[in-house]
C-alpha positions as CSV (number, residue, x, y, z in Angstrom):
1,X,0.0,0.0,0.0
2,X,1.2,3.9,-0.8
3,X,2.7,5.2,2.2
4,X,1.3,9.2,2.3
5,X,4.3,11.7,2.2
6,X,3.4,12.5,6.0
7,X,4.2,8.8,6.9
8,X,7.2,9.1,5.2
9,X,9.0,12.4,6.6
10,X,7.3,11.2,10.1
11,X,9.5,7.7,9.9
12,X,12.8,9.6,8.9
13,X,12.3,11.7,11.9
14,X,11.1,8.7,14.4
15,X,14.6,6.6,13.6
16,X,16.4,9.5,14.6
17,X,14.3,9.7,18.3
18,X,14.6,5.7,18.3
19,X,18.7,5.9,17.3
20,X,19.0,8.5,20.2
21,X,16.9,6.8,22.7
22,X,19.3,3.5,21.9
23,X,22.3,5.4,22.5
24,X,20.9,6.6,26.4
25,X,20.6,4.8,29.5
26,X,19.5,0.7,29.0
27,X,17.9,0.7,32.4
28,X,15.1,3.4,31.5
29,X,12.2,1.8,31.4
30,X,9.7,4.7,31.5
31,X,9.5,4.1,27.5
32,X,7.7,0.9,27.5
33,X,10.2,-1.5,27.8
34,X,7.8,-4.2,29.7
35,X,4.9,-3.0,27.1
36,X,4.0,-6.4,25.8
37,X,3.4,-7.9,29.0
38,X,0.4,-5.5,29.6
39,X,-0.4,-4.1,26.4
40,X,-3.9,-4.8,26.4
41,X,-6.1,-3.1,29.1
42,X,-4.1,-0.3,30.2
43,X,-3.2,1.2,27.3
44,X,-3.7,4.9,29.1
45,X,-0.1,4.4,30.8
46,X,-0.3,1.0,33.1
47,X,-1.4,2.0,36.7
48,X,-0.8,6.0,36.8
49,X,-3.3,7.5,38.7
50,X,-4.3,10.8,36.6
51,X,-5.1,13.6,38.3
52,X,-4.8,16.4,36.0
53,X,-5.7,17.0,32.1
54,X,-4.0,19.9,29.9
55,X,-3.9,20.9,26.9
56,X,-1.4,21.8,24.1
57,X,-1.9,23.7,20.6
58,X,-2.6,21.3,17.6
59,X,1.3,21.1,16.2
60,X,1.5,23.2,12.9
61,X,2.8,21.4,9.8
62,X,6.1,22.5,7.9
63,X,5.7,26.1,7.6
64,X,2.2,26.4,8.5
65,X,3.1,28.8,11.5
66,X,0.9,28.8,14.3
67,X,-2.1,29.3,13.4
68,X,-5.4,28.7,14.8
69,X,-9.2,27.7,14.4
70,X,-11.5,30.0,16.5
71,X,-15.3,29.9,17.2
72,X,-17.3,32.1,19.8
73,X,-19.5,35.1,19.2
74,X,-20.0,38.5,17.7
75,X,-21.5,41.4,18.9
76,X,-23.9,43.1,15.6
77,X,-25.7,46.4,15.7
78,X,-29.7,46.9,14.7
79,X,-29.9,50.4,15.3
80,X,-27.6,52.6,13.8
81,X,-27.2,55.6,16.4
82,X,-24.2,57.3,18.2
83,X,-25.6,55.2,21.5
84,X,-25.7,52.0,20.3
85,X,-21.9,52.2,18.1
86,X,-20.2,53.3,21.7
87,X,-21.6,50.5,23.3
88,X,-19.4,48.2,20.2
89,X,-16.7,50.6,20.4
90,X,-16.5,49.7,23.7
91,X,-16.3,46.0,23.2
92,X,-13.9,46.6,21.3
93,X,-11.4,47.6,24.0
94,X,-9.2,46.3,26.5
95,X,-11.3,47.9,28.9
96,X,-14.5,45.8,28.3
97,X,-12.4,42.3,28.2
98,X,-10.9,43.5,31.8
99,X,-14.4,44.6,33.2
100,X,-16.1,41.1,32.2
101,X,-13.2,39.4,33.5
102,X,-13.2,40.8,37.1
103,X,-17.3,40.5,36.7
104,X,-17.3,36.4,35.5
105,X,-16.2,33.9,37.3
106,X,-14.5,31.9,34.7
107,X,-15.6,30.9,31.2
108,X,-15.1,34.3,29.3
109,X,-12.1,34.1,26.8
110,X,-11.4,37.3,24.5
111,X,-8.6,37.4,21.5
112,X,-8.4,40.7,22.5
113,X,-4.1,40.4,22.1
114,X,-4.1,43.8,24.3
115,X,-5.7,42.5,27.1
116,X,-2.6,41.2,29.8
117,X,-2.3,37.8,30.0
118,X,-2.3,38.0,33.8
119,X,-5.8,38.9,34.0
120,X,-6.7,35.3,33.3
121,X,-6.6,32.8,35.5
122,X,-5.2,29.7,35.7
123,X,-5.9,27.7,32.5
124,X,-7.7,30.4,30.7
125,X,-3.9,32.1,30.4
126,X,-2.8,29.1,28.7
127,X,-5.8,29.3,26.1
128,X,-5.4,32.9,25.8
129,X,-1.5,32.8,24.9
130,X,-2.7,30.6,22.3
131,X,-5.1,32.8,21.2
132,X,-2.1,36.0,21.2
133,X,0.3,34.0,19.6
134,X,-1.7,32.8,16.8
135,X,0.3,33.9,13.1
136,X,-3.2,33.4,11.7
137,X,-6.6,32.5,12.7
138,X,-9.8,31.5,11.2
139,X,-13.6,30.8,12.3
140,X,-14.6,27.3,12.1
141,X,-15.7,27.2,8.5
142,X,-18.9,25.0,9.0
143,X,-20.1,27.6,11.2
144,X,-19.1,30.4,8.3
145,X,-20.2,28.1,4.9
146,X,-23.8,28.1,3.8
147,X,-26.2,26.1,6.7
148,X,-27.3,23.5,3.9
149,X,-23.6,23.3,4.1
150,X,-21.8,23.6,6.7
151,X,-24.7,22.1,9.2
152,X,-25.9,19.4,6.7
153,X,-24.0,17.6,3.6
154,X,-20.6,18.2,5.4
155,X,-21.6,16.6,8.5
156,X,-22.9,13.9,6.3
157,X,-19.8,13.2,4.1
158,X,-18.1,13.4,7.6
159,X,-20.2,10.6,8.8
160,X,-19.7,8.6,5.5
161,X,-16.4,8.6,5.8
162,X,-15.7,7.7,8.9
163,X,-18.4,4.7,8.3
164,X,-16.1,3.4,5.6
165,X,-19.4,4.0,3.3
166,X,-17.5,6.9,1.0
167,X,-14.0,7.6,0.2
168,X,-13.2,11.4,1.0
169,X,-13.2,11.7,-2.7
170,X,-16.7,10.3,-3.3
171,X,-18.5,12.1,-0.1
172,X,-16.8,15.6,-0.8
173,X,-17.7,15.0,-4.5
174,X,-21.2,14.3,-3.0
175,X,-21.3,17.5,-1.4
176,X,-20.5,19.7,-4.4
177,X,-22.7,17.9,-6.5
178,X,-25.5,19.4,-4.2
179,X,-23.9,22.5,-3.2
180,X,-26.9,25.4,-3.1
181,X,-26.0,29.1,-5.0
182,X,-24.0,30.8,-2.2
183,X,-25.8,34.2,-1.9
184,X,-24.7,37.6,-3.5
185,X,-24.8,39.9,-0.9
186,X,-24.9,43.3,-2.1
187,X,-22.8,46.6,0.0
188,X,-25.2,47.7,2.2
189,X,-25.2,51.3,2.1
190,X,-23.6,53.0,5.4
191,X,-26.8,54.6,6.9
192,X,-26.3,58.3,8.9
193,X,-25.7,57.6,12.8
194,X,-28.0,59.5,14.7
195,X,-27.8,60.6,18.5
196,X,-29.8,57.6,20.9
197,X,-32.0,58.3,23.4
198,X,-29.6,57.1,26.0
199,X,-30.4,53.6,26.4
200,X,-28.6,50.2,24.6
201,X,-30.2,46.8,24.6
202,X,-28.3,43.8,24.0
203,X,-30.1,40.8,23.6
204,X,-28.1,37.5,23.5
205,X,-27.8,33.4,24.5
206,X,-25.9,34.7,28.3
207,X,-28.1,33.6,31.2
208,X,-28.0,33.5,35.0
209,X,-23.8,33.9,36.2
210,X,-22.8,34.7,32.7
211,X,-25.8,37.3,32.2
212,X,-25.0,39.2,35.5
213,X,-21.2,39.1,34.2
214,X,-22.2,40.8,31.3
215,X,-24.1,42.8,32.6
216,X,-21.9,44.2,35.3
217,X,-18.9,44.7,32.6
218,X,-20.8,48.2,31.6
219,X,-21.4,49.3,34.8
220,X,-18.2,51.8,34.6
221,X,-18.8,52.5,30.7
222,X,-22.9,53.7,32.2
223,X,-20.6,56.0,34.8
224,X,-18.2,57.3,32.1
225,X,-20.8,57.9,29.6
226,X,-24.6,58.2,31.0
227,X,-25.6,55.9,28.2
228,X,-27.7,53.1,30.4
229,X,-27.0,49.4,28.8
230,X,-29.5,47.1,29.8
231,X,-28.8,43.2,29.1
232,X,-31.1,40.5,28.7
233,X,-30.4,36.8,27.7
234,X,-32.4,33.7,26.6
235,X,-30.9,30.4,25.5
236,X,-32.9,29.8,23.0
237,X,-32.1,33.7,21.5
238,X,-30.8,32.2,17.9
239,X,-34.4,31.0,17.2
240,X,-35.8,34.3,18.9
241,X,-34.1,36.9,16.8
242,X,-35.7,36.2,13.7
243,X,-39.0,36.4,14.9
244,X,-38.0,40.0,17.1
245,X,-36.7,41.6,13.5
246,X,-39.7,40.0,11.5
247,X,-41.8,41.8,14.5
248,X,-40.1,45.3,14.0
249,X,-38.7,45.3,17.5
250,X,-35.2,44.0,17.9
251,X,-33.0,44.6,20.3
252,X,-29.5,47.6,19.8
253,X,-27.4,44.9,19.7
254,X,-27.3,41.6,19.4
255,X,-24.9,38.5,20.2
256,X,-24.8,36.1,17.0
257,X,-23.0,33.0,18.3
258,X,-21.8,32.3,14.8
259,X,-20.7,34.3,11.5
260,X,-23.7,32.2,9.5
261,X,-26.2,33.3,11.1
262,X,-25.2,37.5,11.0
263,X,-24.4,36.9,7.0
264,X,-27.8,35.9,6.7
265,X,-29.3,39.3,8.6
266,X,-26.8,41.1,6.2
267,X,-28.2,39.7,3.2
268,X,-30.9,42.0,3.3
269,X,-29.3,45.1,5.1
270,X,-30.7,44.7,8.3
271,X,-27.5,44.6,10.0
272,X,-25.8,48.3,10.3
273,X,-22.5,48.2,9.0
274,X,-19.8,49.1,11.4
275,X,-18.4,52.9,11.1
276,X,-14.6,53.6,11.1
277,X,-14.2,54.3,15.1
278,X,-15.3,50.7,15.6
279,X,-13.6,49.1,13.0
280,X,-10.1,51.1,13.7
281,X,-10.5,49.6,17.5
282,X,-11.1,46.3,16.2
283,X,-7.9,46.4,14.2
284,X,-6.0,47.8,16.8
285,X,-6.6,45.1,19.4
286,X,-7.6,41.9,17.0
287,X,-5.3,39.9,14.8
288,X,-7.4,40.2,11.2
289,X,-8.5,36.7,11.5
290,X,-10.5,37.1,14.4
291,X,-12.5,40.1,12.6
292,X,-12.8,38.2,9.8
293,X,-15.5,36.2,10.9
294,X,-18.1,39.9,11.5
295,X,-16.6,40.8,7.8
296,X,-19.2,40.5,4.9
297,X,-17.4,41.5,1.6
298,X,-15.5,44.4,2.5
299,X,-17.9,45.9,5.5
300,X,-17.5,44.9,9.1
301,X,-20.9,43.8,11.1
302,X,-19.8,42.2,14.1
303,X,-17.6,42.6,17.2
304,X,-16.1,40.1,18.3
305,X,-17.0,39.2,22.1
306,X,-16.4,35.8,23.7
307,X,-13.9,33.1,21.2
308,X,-12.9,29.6,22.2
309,X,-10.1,27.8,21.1
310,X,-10.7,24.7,19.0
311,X,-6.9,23.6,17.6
312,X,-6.1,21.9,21.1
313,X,-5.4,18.4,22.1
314,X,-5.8,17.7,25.5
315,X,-3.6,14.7,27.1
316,X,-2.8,14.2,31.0
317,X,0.5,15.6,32.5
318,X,0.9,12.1,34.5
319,X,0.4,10.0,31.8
320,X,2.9,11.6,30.0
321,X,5.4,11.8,32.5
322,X,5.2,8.2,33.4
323,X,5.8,7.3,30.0
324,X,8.9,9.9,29.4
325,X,6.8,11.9,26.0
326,X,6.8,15.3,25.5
327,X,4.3,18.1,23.8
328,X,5.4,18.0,20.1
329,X,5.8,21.3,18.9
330,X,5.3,20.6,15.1
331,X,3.4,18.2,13.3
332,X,6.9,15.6,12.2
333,X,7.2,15.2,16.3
334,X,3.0,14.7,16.8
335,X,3.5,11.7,14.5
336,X,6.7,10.7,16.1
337,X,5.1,10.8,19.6
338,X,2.2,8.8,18.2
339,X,4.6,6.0,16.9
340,X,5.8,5.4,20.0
341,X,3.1,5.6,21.9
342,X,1.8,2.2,19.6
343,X,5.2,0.9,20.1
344,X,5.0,1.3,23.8
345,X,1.6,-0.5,24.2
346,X,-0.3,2.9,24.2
347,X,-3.1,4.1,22.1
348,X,-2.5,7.9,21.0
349,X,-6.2,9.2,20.6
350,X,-9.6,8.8,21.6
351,X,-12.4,9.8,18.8
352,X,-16.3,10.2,19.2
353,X,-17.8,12.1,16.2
354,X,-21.4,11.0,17.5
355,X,-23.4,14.0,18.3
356,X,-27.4,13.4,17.4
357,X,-28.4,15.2,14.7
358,X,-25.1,16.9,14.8
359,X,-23.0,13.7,13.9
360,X,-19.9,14.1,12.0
361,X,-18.8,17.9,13.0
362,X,-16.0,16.4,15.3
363,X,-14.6,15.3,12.1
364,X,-15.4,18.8,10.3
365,X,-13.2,20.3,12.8
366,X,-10.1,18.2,12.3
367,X,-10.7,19.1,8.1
368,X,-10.6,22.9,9.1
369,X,-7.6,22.3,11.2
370,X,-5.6,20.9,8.7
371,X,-7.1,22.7,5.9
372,X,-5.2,26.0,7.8
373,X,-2.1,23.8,8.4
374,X,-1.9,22.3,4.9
375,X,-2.9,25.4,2.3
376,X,-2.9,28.1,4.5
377,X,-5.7,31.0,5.8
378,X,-5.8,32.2,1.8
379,X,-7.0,28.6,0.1
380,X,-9.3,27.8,3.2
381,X,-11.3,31.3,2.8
382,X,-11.9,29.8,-0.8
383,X,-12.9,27.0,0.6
384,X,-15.4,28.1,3.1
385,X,-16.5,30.9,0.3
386,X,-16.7,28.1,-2.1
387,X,-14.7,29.6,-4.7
388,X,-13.3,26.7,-5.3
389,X,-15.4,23.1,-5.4
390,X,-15.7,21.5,-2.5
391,X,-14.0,18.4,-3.9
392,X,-11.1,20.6,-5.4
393,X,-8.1,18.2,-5.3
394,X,-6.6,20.5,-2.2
395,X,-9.8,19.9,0.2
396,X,-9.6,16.2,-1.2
397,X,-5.6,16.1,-0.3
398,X,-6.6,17.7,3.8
399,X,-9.6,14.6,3.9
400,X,-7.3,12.1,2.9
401,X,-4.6,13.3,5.2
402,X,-6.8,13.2,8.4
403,X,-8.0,9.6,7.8
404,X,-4.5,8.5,7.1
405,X,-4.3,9.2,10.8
406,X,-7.3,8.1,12.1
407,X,-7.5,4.7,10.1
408,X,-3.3,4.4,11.4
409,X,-3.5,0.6,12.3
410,X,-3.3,1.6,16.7
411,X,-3.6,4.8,16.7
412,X,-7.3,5.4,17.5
413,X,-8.9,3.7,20.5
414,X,-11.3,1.5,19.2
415,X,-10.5,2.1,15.1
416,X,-12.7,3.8,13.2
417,X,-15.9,2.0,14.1
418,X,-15.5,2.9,17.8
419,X,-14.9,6.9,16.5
420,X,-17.8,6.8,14.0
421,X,-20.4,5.4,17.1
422,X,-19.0,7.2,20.3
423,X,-20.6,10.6,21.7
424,X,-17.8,13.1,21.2
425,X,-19.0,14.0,24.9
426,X,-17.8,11.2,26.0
427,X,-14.9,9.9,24.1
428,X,-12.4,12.1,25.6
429,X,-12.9,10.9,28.8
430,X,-10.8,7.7,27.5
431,X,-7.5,9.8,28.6
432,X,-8.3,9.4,32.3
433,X,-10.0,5.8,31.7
434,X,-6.5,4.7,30.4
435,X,-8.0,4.3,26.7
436,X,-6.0,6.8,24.8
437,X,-3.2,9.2,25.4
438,X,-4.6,12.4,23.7
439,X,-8.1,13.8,22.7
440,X,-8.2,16.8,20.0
441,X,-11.2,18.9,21.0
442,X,-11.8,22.7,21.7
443,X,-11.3,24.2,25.3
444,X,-15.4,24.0,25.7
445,X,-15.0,20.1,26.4
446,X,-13.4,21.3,29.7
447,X,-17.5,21.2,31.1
448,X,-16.7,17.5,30.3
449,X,-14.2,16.1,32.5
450,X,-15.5,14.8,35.8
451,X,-15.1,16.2,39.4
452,X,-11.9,15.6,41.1
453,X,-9.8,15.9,37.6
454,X,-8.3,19.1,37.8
455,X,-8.0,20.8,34.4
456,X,-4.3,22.6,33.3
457,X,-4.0,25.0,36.2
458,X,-6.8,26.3,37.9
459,X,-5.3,28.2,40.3
């Protein structure tokens, strides 16, 4: 069988580790020595008792950089007055990031790259250096394609795949075949901002903790400027905004939790472009990807407010000690590190793409990933914009890539019928079951790990 040119470069560099590692002390037996002995049911590192889970940026590949693949929320504008802009101006700024943080209790990351790392705590720092020392950065392109898209035939092929009922080539090819007209949106004309009446709504999906948070984070901006900002939330505020415009009554300002969603409120002008103080304080405290995903041809309609990491893998700091591996900091050592891991009696990952309706995303996630590491922010913006097919020989290339590691004979707990039937909820709890070694997965699955396992450092 063909070996792909990443299994190639991978083995050059894994004789040099293995000729280095024979050449060191013959007593160490931290690497797996004994591995065949007990090989079968404790492939998470034999009897070490994992405390802790952390996590470490998905390696970039060659000269990819370090780039990353975002998702969170943007802040739009339905009323176009000098009130309302302040209030995005405003979340624009250091300032607002440093207010929320002192107001929340955890859970709110910003890629605001001005805001001091030291106002984070404990693990968020880790994410949010991530976030700061991204070269590059994109929105998850699911979220950003067409929903027929992005939330349908993708998800499907994903699924397909995985099966073993498609090849990448026949399920992407499926996908273009069906791929709907992606909408002209026309410039919306720059309306005239007027003065407000002194008031700001923002309507969004925060409740409860997070609500009051957000809520509290303009308390000083109300004492600076007099303008009152009142914040109300409702989880179900993605299916409620549609109706509130269709009504004639929504809210200043509203939280899109995805770029999809405020194309499709631009498609008609019912969004208010953004005016040059807002944009200039975006650029001044965002790296351009991260703006990218408010941008609609060459206006600006969204803020953006809280982002999550997604280009993580998680792993346990005991597990990896016990075994003498180290984070890989490019892609040639990530394959390295998986190699011996299946050489020392370990399995390196644990995949669930299983999510309900929603089956197959996981999978979406690692194509966007690579898709960035692989061609760069340039060809995946064509992607996503589909200006090219979506079975263009490059998107083909990143699919066939991923499932040479997936279907890598040891390297996924389970194979590919165990990742095409478990709940991604669930499957990266395999690193502290002894399962797997390492879980790729955004910083949200940190809701998922059980009590008792503390998560990077939480101090």
């Amino acid at each position: 069988m063909k070996r792909p040119l990443w299994r190639i470069l991978a083995a050059l560099f894994a004789l040099s580790l293995f000729a280095a590692a024979c050449a060191g002390d013959d007593d160490d037996t931290s690497a797996g020595d004994d591995s065949g002995d007990d090989s079968g049911d404790d492939s998470g590192g034999g009897d070490v008792e994992i405390e802790s889970v952390d996590v470490f940026p998905l390696p970039p590949v060659g000269d990819s950089g370090e780039v990353v693949l975002t998702g969170g929320t943007f802040a739009g504008a339905f009323s176009a007055d000098e009130d309302t802009m302040a209030v995005l101006e405003y979340m624009a700024s250091p300032e607002y990031v440093e207010r929320r943080l002192e107001a929340e209790v955890g859970g709110f990351l910003s890629a605001n790259q001005n805001v001091d790392v030291e106002s984070y705590s404990g693990f968020e720092q880790t994410l949010v250096e991530i976030l700061q020392n991204a070269e590059s950065a994109r929105f998850d392109g699911s979220d950003d394609m067409v929903a027929e898209v992005g939330a349908g035939t993708f998800w499907s092929a994903a699924t397909d795949i995985v099966s073993g009922n498609a090849t990448v080539e026949e399920a992407f090819g499926e996908v273009e075949s069906g791929y709907p007209p992606v909408p002209e949106i026309a410039e919306c004309p720059a309306p005239e901002i007027g003065p407000g009446d002194g008031t700001v709504t923002i309507f969004g999906p925060e409740v409860e903790q997070e609500q009051q948070g957000f809520q509290q984070s303009f308390d000083a901006f109300t004492e600076e400027t007099g303008i009152t900002v009142q914040v109300q939330g409702d989880r179900s505020a993605e299916e409620q905004i549609g109706v509130q415009v269709q009504g004639g009554n929504p809210p200043d300002v509203f939280i899109f939790p995805q770029p999809g969603l405020l194309r499709s409120f631009v498609e008609d002008c019912q969004l208010v472009p953004l005016p040059e103080n807002v944009v200039s304080a975006m650029q001044e405290n965002f790296v351009e990807g991260f703006i990218a995903g408010g941008q609609v041809g060459d206006q600006y309609y969204g803020v953006p407010n809280k982002s999550d990491v997604k280009s993580l893998v998680w792993y346990s700091p005991e597990a990896f000690e016990a075994n003498g591996y180290e984070v890989p900091a490019d892609h040639d050592e990530f394959v390295a590190l998986m190699d011996q891991m299946v050489e020392d009696g370990n399995t390196p990952l644990c995949i669930g793409i299983g999510s309900d309706a929603a089956t197959g995303w996981p999978f979406t996630d690692w194509i966007e990933d690579y898709m960035l590491r692989l061609h760069g922010p340039e060809v995946y913006d064509q992607w996503v914009n589909h200006e090219i097919p979506f079975d263009d020989p490059q998107v083909v290339e990143v699919g066939e890539f991923v499932m040479d590691i997936w279907s890598e004979d040891g390297y996924v707990f389970g194979g590919l019928q165990a990742a095409a039937s478990t709940p991604f909820a669930e499957s990266g709890l395999g690193i502290i079951e002894g399962d797997c070694m390492m879980h790729r997965q955004a910083n949200f699955y940190a809701a998922n790990w059980p009590e008792g396992i503390t998560v990077g450092s939480e101090s």
